[in-house]
C-alpha positions as CSV (number, residue, x, y, z in Angstrom):
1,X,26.1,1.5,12.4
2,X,27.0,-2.1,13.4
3,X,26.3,-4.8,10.8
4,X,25.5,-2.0,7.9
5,X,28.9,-2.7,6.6
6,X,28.5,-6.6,6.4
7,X,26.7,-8.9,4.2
8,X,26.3,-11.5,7.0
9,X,23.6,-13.0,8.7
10,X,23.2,-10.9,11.8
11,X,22.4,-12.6,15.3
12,X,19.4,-11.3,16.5
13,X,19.6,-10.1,20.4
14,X,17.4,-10.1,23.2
15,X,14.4,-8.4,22.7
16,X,15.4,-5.6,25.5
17,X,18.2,-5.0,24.0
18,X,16.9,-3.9,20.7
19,X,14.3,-2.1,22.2
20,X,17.3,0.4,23.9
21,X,18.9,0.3,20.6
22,X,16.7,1.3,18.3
23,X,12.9,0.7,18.6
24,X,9.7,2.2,16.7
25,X,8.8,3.8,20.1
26,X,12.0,6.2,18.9
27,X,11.8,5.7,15.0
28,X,8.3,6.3,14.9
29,X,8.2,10.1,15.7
30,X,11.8,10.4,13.9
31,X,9.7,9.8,10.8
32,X,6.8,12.4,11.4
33,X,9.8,14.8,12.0
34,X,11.2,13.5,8.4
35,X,8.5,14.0,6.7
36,X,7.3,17.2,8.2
37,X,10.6,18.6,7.1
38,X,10.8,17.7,3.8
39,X,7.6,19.0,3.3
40,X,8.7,22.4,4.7
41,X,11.6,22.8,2.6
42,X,9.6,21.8,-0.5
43,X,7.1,24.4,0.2
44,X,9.8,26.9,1.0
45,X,11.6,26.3,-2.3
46,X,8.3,26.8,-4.6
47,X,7.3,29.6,-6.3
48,X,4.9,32.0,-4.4
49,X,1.3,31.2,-4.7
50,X,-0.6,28.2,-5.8
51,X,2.7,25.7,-5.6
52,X,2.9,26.4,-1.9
53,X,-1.1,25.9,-1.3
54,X,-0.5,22.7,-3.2
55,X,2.3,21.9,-0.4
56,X,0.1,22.8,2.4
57,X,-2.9,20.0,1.2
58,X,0.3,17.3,0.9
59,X,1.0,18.2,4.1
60,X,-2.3,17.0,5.4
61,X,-2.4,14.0,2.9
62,X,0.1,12.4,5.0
63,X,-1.7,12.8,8.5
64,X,-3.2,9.9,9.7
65,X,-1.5,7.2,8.1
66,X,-1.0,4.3,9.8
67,X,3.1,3.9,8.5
68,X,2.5,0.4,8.4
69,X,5.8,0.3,5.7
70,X,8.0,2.1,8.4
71,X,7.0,0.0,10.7
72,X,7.9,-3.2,9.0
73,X,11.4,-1.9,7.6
74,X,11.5,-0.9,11.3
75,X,10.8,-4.5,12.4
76,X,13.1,-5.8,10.5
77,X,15.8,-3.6,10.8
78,X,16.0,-3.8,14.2
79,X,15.6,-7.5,14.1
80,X,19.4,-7.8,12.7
81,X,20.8,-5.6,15.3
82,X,20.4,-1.7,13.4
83,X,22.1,0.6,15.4
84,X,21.0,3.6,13.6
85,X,17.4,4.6,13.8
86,X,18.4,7.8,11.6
87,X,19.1,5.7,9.0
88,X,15.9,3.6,9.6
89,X,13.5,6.6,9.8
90,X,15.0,8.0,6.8
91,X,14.3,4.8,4.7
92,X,10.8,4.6,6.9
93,X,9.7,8.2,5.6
94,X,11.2,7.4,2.0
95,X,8.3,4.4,1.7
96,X,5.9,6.7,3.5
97,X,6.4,9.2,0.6
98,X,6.0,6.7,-2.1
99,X,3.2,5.3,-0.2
100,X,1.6,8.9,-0.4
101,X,2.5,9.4,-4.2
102,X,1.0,6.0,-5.2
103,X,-2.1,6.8,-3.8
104,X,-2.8,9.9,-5.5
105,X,-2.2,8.5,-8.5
106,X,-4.4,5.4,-7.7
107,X,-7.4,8.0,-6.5
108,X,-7.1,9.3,-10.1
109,X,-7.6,6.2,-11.7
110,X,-10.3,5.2,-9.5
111,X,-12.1,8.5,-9.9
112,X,-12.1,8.5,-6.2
113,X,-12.2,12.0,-4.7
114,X,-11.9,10.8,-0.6
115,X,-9.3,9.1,1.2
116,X,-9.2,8.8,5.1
117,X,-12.7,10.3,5.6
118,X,-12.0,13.6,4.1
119,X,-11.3,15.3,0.8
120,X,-8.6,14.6,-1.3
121,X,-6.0,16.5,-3.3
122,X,-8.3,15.7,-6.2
123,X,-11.3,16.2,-4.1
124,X,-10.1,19.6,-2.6
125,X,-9.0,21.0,-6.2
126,X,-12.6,19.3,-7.6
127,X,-14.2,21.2,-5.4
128,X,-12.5,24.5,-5.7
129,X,-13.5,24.1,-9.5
130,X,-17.4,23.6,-8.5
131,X,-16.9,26.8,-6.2
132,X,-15.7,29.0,-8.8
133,X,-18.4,27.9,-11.1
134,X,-16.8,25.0,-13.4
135,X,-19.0,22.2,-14.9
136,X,-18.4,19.0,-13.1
137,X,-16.6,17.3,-15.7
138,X,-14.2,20.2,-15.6
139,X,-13.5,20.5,-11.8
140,X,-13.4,16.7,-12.0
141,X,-10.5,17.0,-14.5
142,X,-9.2,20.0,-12.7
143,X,-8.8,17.8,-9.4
144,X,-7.2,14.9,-11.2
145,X,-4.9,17.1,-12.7
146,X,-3.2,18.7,-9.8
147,X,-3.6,15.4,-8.0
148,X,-1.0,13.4,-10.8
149,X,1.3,16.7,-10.4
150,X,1.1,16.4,-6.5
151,X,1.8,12.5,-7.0
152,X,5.0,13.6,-9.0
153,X,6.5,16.0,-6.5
154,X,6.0,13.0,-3.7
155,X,7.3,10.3,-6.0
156,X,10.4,12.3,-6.8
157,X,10.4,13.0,-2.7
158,X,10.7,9.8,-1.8
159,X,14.3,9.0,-3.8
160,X,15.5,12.0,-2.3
161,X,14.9,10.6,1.2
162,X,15.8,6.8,0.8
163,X,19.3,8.8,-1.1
164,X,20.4,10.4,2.5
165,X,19.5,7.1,4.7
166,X,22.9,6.0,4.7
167,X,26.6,7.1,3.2
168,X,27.4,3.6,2.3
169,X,27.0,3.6,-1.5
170,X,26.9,-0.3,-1.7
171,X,24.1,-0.4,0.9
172,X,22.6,2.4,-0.5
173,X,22.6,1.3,-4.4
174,X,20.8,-1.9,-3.0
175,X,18.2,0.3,-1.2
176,X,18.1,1.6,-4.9
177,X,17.5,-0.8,-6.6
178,X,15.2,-2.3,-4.5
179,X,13.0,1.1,-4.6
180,X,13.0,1.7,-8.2
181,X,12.2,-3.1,-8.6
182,X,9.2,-1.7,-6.2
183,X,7.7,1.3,-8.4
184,X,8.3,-0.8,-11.4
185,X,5.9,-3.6,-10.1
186,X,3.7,-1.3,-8.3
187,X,2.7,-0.2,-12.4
188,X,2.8,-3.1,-13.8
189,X,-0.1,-4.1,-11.0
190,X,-1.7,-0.8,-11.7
191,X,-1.7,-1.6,-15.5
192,X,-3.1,-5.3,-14.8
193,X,-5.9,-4.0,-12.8
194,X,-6.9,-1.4,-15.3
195,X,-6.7,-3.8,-18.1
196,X,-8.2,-6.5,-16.2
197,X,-11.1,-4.3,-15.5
198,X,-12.0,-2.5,-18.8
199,X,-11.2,-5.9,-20.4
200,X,-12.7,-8.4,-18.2
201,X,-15.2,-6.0,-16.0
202,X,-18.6,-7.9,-15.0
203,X,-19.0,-10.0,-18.1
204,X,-19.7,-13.8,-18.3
205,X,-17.0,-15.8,-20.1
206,X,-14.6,-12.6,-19.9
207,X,-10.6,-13.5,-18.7
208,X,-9.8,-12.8,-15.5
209,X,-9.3,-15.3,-13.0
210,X,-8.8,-15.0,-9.0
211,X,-5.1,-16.3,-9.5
212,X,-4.6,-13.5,-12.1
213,X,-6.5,-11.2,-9.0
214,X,-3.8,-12.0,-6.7
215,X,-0.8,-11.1,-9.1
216,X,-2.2,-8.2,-10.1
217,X,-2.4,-7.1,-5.7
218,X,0.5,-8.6,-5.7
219,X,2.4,-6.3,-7.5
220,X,0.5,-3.4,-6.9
221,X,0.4,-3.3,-3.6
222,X,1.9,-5.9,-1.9
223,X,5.6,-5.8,-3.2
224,X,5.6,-1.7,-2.3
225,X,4.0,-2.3,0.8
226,X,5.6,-5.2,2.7
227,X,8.0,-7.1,0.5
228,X,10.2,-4.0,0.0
229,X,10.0,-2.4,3.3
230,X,10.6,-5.6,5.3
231,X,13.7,-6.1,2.2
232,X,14.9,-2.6,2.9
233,X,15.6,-2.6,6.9
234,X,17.1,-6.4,6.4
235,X,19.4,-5.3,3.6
236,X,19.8,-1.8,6.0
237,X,20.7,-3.7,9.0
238,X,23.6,-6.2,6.6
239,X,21.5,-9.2,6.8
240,X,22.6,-12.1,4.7
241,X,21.1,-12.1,1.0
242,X,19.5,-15.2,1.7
243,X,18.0,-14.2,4.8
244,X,16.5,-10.7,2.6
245,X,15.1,-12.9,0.7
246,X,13.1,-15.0,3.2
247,X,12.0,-12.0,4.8
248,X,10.6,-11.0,1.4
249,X,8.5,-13.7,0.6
250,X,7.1,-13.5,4.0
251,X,6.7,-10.0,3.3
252,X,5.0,-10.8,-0.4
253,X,1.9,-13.8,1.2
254,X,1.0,-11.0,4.4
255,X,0.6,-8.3,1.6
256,X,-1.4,-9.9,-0.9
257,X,-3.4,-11.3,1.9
258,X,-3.9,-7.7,3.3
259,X,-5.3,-7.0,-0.3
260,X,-7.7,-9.6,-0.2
261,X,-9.1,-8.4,2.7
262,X,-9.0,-5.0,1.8
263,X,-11.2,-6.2,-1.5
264,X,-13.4,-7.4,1.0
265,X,-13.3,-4.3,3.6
266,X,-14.0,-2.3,-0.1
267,X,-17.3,-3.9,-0.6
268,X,-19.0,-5.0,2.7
269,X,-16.8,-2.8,4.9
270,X,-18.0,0.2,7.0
271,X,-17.5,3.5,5.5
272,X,-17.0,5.1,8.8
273,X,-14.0,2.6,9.6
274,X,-13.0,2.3,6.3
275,X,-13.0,6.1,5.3
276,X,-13.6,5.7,1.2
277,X,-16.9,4.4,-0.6
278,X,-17.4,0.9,-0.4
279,X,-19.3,1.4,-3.8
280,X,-16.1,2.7,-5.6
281,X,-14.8,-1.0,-6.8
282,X,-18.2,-2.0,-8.0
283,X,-19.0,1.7,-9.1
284,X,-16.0,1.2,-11.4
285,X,-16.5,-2.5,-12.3
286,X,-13.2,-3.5,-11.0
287,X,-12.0,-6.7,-10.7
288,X,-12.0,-8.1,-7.1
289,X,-11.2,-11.6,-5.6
290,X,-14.4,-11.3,-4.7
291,X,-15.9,-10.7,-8.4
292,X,-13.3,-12.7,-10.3
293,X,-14.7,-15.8,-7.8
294,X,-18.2,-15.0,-8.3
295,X,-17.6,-14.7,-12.1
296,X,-16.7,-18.4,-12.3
297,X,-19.9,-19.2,-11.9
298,X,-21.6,-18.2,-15.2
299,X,-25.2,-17.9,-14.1
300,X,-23.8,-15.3,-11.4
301,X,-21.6,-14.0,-14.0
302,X,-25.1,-13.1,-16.1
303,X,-26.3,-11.6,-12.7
304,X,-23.3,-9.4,-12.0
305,X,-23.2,-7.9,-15.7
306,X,-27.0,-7.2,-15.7
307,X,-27.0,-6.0,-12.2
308,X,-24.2,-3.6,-13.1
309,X,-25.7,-2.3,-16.2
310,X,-28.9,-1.6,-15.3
311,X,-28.6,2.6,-14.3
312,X,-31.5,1.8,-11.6
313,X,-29.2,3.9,-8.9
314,X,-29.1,0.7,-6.7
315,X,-26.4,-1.6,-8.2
316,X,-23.7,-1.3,-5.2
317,X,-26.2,-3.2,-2.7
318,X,-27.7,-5.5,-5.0
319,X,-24.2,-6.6,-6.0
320,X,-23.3,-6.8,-2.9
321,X,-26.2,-9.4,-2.2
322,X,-25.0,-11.7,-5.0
323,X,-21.8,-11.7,-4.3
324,X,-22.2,-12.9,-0.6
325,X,-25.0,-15.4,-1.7
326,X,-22.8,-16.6,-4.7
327,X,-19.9,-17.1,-1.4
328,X,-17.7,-14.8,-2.4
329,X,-16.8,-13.3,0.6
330,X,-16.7,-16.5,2.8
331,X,-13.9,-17.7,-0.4
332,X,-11.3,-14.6,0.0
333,X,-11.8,-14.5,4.1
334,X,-10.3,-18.7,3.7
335,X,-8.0,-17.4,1.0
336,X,-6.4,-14.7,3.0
337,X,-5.7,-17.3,6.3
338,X,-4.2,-19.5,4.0
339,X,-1.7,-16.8,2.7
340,X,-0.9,-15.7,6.4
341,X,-0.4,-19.5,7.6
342,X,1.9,-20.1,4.3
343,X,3.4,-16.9,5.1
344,X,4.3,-18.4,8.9
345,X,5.3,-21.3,7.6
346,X,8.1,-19.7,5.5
347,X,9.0,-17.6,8.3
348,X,9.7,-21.0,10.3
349,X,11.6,-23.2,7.9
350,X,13.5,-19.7,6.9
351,X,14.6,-19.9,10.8
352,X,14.1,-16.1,10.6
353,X,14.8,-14.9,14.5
354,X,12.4,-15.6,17.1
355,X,11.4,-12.3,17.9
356,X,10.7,-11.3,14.2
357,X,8.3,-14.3,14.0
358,X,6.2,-13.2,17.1
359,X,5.5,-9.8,15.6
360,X,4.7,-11.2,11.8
361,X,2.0,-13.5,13.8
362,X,0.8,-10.8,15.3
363,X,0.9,-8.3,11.9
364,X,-0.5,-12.1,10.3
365,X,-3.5,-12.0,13.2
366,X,-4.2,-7.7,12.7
367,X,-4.6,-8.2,8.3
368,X,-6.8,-11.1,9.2
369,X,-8.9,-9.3,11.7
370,X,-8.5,-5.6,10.7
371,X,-12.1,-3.3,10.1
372,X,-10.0,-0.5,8.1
C-alpha cells in the first residue's frame, strides 16, 4: 500500500490514474459487502431467538444511507495516492457503523421513532409493544430500550472494523485515536444540545446563543461526519500531518454548515424528501440556529415560548410562521454559504491538491443545495 508507510506529503496524480487505482466506483460496493458481512457474522454468533431478530432490523437500519463519511475518507484517500481500497472500505464501513450507532442513540433522545421514511429499531420494537397490548408509555420505553442496546452492538462494531483496515500499528493507532477524539466530541455535542435545550428551550432571556448552536453541531455531528473521515483516508493514504490537518478544518466548516441546513431542512423541509417529522425539533423545543437567532429578538422570544406552550395541537406551523417572518431561515441559509466559502478558502491557501478541491466545491454546492 504505497505512501501508508510514510508520514510525507503525498503528490497527488492525475485524476485517471486514481480513478484505476482505487476509486469509489470500486470502494463503494466493497463497503456494502463490509457491512453485510459483519452483520452476518454478528447474527450468526448470537444466541437463538430475539438477538438474531434484533440483527435482522440492523440489517435494514443500514440500507439506504447515503455513505457520505466513506465517501469523503474515500476522497481523500485516494487524493494521496491510496493503493488499497480494502483498507479504504474497511475504514469506510467502520464510520458507516458508527454513523448507524450514533443515530440510534440520537432517535432515543429525540423520542423519534422514524428515520428514512420508515420505522425504526425503536419504532419497530414500540410497535411490537402496542401489538401485544402494552400502554404507550411502556412500548415507548420498550422501543428505546432495545434501540440504546442495538446502538451498543454497532458502536462496539465499528472499532472492530476500523481495527482490521490496515496491519500497520502506527497507522492504525492514529486511525484510533482519531475514532475514539470523534465519539468523544460526538457526546459532548449530544450533552450541549440536551442541556442547551432543557435549559435554554423557547424562553426569552434564556442562554443559548447561535455561536453556542454551531459548537454544539459542531461537535455532534460535524467532527464524526466529515472532519474524521476526510482525517482518516489522509492519515490512511501517509499524508503529511500538516496536510491532515488542513483537510480537517475543511472537513469541520462543510459539516457544521451541512447541520445548519439540516436545522433548516428539519423545520420547513419536506417530509417525503426528508423522511423524519419536521415537527420533531420544535415538538421537542430544541435549540436550532434557526431558534437560537429568532430568540435574540425578545419580543419573538415571548412569541416562541407562548406559541410552544399553548397545547392547542397547532404549535409546529405556527412556529414555523414566526420563525421565517422573524428571518430566521433567510439568517442560517447566509450562514451556511459563508461556512462553505471559508471552508474553500482554507482548502486554497492549504494548497490541498487540485482534484480534491473540485470535489469539496462540488460536496460545498450539494450541502448548500440539498432537499434531504
Amino acid at each position: 500500500m504505497s505512501g501508508t508507510a510514510t508520514q510525507t506529503a503525498a503528490t497527488p496524480r492525475e485524476a485517471s490514474a486514481v480513478e484505476e487505482a482505487v476509486s469509489w466506483t470500486r470502494v463503494g460496493p466493497r463497503v456494502e459487502e463490509l457491512l453485510a458481512e459483519f452483520c452476518a457474522s454478528q447474527r450468526a454468533a448470537a444466541p437463538l431467538g430475539r438477538a438474531r431478530d434484533l440483527w435482522d432490523h440492523l440489517v435494514r437500519s443500514l440500507e439506504g444511507g447515503k455513505r457520505v463519511r466513506p465517501q469523503l475518507a474515500c476522497l481523500a484517500y485516494t487524493s494521496f495516492e491510496g493503493e488499497s481500497g480494502g483498507a479504504c472500505a474497511a475504514v469506510g464501513a467502520a464510520f458507516e457503523l458508527l454513523h448507524a450507532a450514533l443515530l440510534l442513540h440520537d432517535d432515543v433522545i429525540d423520542r423519534d421513532f422514524v428515520r428514512r421514511g420508515r420505522p425504526n429499531v425503536a419504532g419497530i420494537y414500540r410497535e411490537d409493544g402496542l401489538s401485544r397490548g402494552l400502554t404507550p408509555p411502556e412500548a415507548g420505553h420498550l422501543g428505546a430500550s432495545v434501540a440504546i442496546i442495538a446502538g451498543d452492538l454497532l458502536l462496539t462494531g465499528s472499532f472492530r472494523m476500523l481495527e482490521g483496515a490496515t496491519p500497520m500499528p502506527a497507522v492504525r493507532d492514529r486511525l484510533a485515536a482519531l475514532f475514539h477524539r470523534a465519539i468523544a466530541d460526538a457526546a459532548a455535542g449530544e450533552l450541549a444540545d440536551v442541556l442547551l435545550s432543557h435549559g435554554a428551550g423557547m424562553s426569552a432571556g434564556a442562554g443559548g446563543s447561535v455561536d453556542d448552536v454551531l459548537e454544539m453541531e459542531r461537535l455532534k455531528t460535524a467532527v464524526y461526519s466529515f472532519e474524521a473521515p476526510l482525517r482518516a483516508g489522509a492519515i490512511l493514504a501517509g499524508a503529511a500531518p500538516g496536510v491532515v490537518d488542513a483537510v480537517g478544518r475543511v472537513g469541520t466548516l462543510i459539516g457544521v454548515a451541512y447541520q445548519v441546513i439540516d436545522d433548516v431542512l428539519g423545520t420547513f423541509g419536506d417530509e417525503r424528501q426528508t423522511g423524519k417529522p419536521t415537527t420533531s425539533d420544535l415538538r421537542e423545543g430544541k435549540l436550532t440556529v434557526l431558534t437560537a437567532f429568532a430568540r435574540e429578538n425578545p419580543l419573538v422570544a415571548r412569541h416562541l415560548a407562548q406559541e410552544f406552550g399553548g397545547g392547542d395541537g397547532h404549535e409546529p406551523t405556527r412556529l414555523r410562521e414566526i420563525l421565517d417572518k422573524a428571518g430566521a431561515r433567510g439568517h442560517a441559509l447566509n450562514l451556511a454559504h459563508a461556512l462553505v466559502t471559508e471552508a474553500l478558502d482554507e482548502a486554497r491557501r492549504a494548497e490541498l491538491p487540485p482534484a480534491l478541491r473540485s470535489e469539496l466545491t462540488r460536496i460545498c454546492n450539494h450541502v448548500l443545495h440539498r432537499e434531504s
